[in-house]
C-alpha positions in Angstrom: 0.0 0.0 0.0 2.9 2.3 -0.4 1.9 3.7 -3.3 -1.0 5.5 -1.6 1.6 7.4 0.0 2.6 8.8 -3.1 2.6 12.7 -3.6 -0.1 12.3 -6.3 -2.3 10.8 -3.7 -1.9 13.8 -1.4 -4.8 16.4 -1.0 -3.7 18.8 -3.1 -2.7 17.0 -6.0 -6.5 15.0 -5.6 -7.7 18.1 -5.7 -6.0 19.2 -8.7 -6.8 15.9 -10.3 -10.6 16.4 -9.3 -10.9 19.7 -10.6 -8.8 19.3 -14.1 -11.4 16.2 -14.7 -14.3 18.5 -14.1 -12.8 21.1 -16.2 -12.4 18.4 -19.1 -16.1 17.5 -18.8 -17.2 21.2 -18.9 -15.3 22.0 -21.8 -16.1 18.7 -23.5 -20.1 19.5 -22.8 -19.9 22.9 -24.0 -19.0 21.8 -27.1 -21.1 19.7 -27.7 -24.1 21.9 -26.7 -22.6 25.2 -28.4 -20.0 24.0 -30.8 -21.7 25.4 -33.6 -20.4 28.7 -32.4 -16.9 27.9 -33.8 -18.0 27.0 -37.2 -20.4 30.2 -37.2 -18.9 32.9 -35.1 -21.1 35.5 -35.8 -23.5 33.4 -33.5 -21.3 35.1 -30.7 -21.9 37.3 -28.9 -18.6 39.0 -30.4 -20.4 38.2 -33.4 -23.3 41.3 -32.4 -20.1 43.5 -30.7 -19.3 43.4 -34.4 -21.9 44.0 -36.4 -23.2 47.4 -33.9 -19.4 48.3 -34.5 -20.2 48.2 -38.1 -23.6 50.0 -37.7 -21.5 53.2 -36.4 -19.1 53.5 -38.8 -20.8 52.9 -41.8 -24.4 54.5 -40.8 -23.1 56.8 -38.3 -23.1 56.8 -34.5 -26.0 58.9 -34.0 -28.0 55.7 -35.5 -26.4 53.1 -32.9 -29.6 52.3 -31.5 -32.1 53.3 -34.8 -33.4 49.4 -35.9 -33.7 50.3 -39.2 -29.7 50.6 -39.4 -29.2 48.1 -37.4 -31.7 46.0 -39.8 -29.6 47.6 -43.1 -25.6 46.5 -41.7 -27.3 42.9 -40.4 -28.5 42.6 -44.4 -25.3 43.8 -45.4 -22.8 41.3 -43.6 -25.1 38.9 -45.1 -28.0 38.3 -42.7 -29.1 35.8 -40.5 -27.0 33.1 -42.0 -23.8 35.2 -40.9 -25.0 37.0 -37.6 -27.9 36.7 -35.3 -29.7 40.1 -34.4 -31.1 40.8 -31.4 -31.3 44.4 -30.0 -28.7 46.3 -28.6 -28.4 46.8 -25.6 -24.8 47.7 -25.2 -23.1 51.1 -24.4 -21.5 53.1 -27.3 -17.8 52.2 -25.5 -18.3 49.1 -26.4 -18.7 49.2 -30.3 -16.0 51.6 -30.2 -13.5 49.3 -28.5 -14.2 46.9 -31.4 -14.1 49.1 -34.2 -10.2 47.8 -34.8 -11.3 44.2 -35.3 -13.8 45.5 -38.0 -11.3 45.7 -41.0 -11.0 41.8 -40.6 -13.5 39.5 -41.6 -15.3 38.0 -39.0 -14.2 34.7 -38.6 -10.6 35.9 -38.2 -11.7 39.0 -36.1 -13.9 36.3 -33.7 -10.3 34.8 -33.3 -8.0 37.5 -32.5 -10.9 38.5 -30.4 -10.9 35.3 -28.4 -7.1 35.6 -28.1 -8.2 38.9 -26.4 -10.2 37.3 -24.2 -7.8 34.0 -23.1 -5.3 36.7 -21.8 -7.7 38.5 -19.9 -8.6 35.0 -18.2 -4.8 34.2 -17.9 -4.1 37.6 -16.2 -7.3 37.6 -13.7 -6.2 33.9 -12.9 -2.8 34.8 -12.6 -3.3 38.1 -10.1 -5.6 36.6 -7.4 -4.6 32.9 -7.7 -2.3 31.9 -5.1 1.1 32.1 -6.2 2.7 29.3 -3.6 2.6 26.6 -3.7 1.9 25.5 -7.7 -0.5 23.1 -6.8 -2.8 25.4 -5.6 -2.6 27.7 -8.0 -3.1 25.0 -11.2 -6.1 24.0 -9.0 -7.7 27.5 -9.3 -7.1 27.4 -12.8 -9.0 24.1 -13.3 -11.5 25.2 -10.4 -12.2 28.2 -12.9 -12.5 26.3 -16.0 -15.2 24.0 -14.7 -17.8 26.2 -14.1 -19.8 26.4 -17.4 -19.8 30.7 -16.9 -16.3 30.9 -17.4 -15.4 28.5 -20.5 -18.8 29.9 -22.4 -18.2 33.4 -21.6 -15.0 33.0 -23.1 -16.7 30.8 -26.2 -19.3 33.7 -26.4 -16.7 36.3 -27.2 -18.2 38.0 -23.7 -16.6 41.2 -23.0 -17.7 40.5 -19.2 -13.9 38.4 -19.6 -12.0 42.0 -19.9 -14.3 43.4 -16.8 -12.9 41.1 -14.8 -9.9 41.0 -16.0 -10.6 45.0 -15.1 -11.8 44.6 -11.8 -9.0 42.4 -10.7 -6.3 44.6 -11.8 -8.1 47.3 -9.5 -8.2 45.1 -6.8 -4.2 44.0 -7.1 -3.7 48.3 -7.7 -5.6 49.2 -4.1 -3.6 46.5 -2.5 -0.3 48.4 -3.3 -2.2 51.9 -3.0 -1.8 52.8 -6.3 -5.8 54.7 -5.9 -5.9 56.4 -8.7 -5.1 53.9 -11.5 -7.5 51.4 -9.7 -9.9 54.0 -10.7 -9.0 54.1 -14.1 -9.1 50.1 -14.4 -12.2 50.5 -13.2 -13.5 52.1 -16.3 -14.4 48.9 -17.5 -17.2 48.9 -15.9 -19.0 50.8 -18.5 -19.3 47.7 -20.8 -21.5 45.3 -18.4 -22.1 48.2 -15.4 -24.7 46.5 -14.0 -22.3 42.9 -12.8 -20.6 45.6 -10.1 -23.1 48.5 -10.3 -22.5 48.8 -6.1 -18.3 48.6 -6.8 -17.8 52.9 -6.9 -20.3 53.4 -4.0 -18.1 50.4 -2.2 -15.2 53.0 -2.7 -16.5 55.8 -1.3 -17.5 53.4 1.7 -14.0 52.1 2.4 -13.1 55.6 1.7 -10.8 55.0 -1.3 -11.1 58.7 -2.4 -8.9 58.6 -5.1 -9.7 55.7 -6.8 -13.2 56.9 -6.8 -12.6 60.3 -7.9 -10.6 58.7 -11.0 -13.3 56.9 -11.9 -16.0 59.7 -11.6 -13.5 61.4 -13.8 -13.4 58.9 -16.7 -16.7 58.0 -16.7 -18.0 61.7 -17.0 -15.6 62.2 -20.0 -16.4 58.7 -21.6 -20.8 59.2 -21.4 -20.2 62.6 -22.5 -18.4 61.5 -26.0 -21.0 58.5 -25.9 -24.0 61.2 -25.7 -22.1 63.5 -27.9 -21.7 60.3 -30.1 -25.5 59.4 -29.9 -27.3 62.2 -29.7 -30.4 62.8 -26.8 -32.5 60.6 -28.9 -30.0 57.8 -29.4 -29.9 58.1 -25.6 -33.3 58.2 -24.7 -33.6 55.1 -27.2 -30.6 52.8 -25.4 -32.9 53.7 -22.3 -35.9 52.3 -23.5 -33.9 49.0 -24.5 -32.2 48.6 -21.3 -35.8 48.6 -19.9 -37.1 45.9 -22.1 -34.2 43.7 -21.0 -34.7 44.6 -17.6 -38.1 42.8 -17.9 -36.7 39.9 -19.3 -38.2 40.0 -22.8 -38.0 36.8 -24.3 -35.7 38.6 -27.0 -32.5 38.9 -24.7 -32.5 35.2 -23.4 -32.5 36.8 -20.3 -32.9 34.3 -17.1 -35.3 34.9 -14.5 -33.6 32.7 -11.7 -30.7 34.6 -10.8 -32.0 38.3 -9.4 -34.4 39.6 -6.6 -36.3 40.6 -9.2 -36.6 37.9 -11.5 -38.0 35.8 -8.1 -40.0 39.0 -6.8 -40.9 40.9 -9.7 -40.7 44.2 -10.2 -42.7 45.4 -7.6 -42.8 46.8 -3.9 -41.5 43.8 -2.1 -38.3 43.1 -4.8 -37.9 47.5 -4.5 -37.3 47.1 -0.7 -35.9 43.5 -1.0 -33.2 45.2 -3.4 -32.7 48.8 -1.2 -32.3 46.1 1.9 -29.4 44.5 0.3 -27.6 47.3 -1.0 -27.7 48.4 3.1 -26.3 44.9 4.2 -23.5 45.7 1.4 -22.7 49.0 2.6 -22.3 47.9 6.0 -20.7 44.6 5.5 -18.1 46.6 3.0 -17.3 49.2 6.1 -17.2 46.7 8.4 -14.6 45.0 6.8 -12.2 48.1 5.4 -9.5 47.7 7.5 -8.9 44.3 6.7 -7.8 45.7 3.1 -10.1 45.6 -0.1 -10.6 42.2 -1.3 -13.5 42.0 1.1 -15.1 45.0 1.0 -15.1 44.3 -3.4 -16.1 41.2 -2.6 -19.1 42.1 -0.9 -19.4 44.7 -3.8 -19.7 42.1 -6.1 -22.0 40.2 -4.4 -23.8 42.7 -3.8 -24.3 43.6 -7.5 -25.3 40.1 -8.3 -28.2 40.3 -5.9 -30.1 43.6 -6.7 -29.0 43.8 -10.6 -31.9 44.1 -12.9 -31.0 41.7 -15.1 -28.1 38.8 -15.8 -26.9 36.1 -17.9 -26.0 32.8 -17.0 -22.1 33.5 -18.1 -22.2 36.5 -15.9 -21.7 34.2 -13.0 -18.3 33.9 -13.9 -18.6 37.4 -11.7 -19.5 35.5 -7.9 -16.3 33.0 -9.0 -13.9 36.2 -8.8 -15.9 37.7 -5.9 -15.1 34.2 -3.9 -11.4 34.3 -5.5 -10.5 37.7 -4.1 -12.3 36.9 -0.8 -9.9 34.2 0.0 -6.7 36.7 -0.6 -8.2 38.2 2.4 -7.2 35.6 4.9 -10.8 33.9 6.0 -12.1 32.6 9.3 -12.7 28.8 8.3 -16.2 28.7 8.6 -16.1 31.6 5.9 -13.9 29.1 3.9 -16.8 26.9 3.8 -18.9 29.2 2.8 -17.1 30.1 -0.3 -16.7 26.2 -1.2 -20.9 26.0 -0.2 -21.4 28.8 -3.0 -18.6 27.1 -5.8 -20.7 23.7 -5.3 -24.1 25.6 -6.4 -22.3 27.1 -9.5 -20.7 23.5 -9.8 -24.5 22.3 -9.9 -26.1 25.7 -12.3 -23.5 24.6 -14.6 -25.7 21.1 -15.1 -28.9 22.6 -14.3 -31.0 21.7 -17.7 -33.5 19.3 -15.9 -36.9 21.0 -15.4 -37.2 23.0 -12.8 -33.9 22.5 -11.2 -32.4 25.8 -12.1 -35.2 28.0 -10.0 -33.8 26.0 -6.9 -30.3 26.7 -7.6 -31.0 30.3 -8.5 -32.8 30.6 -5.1 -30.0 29.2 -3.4 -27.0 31.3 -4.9 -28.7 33.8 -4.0 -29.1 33.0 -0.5 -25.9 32.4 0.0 -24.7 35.5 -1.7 -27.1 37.5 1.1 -25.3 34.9 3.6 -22.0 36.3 2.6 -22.6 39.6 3.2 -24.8 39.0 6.4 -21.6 37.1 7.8 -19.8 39.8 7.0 -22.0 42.4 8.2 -22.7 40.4 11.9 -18.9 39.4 12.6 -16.5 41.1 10.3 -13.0 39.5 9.1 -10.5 39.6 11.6 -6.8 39.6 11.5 -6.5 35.8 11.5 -5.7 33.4 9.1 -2.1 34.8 8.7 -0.8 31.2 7.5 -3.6 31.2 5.1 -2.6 34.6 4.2 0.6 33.7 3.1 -0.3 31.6 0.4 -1.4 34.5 -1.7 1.7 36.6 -0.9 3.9 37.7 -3.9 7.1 35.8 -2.4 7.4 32.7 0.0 8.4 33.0 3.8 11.3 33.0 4.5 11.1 30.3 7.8 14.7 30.9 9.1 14.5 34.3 9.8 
């Protein structure tokens, strides 16, 4: 029985193991389900990034949101054999950030796009995954994979992959106190704002002044060239979209189990449900400021998730960097199991296509999301877990000092 002793039977390296296999399977059942996507990338969502990129430069920007452009570039890059239209919902930042990848056709473009979007992953993965030892940190890459929000975000051609990619570089910058470019990295925001619509206020909470006075800068220059861009009626027009997805018409695929509001409505109970939990994330946020940010943007994140009006099922990718950053923070164990609680429910939404199954997990990452920050709120993070701590420091310890 020596071989069980073996350092490939060890818990880390099972874990590993464990983790790479489920990351196989993910992968392997997203293409099988979505596969097509490849052979037709206009079916992405990169696929609509580029075609409302096309829609500004060749009808103008002031037309971003007029249907009957939209309808005249969708005949003109050859219809609904080529690209799949659905309305736009998306902020004029976001066309413009694609405009280079327009003067290549779109298959190539979807590539070069997706090459984009793998070093994004590789960074955020590489920033708040433990560093020491390897093991560990080849776990959280596997751990990441096999969750079906990261691999078909990234299949998708999701620009939710460079927001967080965004919001972890902010995170690493307010480590080292570097405020005001965590403010600028938070820029980002203005592709998918409403995955971390309670990040800025979480700022001004933890009273990161700097970083949030960046970010107020940036923003007001970027929506005023995006209303210069658009025009009032353009604007009025993306407002009257955003509502219609925030209703969950059946035209934006939009899921109803993942939101106060798809569960509550859009009513008096989901309004006070929703004002409730952006309290609990205020306090749990303050609470927690001195123990540096990865909790209080954690809880920011969280937070988001809860009371935003609408969400994909890829934009749970989102709770999987919230947990990530978390655990930089050095966390009591029973917070540990918390986190592993809420990874086993994305575990299980990533296989949720029997009927009926997917309410109940909705229901329950949400409760534990409003778990998180009540723990956080009740007893907030001490200074412990200082060996834990150390496995996401930058160099090893030095144990004969």
């Amino acid at each position: 029985m020596t071989w069980l002793r073996a350092p490939f039977f060890n818990r880390p390296y099972l874990k590993l193991v464990v983790m790479s296999a489920l990351a196989v399977n993910q992968l392997w059942v997203l293409l099988e389900n979505h596969g097509m996507i490849l052979r037709r990338p206009g079916y992405s969502d990169f696929g609509l990034y580029y075609l409302y990129a096309r829609v500004g430069l060749h009808q103008g920007w002031s037309h971003l949101y007029d249907a009957a452009a939209q309808h005249q570039e969708w005949l003109r890059v050859g219809g609904d054999a080529v690209v799949q239209w659905f309305p736009i919902v998306y902020l004029p930042p976001l066309p413009w950030v694609v405009v280079p990848f327009t003067v290549l056709p779109l298959p190539l473009a979807y590539i070069c796009w997706s090459a984009l979007l793998v070093a994004c992953s590789l960074l955020t993965w590489r920033l708040v995954a433990p560093r020491y030892p390897a093991v560990d940190r080849w776990t959280a890459l596997a751990s990441m994979l096999a969750i079906a929000a990261v691999p078909y975000a990234l299949l998708l051609g999701q620009i939710l992959i460079v927001q967080l990619a965004a919001i972890a570089v902010a995170w690493w910058l307010l480590k080292r106190r570097q405020d005001s470019l965590a403010g600028l990295a938070l820029l980002a925001l203005v592709f998918k704002p409403q995955i971390a619509i309670l990040l800025p206020v979480i700022l001004l909470v933890i009273g990161r002044w700097r970083a949030l006075a960046a970010w107020v800068a940036g923003s007001g220059l970027i929506a005023a060239l995006a209303v210069s861009s658009t025009g009032l009626n353009g604007f009025h027009e993306y407002l009257r979209r955003v509502g219609d997805a925030a209703s969950a018409a059946p035209q934006f695929f939009v899921p109803s189990d993942l939101t106060l509001a798809g569960f509550f409505g859009r009513g008096p109970l989901a309004l006070g449900l929703s004002v409730a939990v952006v309290g609990l994330t205020l306090v749990a946020a303050y609470r927690n400021r001195r123990s540096g940010p990865a909790l209080p943007i954690s809880c920011a994140l969280a937070g988001s998730m809860a009371v935003t009006p609408y969400l994909h099922s890829q934009d749970l990718a989102t709770l999987f960097l919230a947990g990530g950053i978390a655990l930089t923070g050095g966390l009591d164990r029973w917070r540990r199991w918390m986190l592993i609680a809420g990874y086993a429910l994305l575990l299980a939404y990533s296989y949720w296509d029997i009927p009926g199954v997917g309410t109940v997990l909705g229901a329950l990452i949400l409760s534990i999301e409003i778990a998180w920050l009540l723990a956080l709120s009740i007893v907030p993070q001490s200074g412990a877990a200082t060996d834990r701590r150390l496995a996401f420091t930058e160099e090893p310890l030095d144990r004969s000092a």
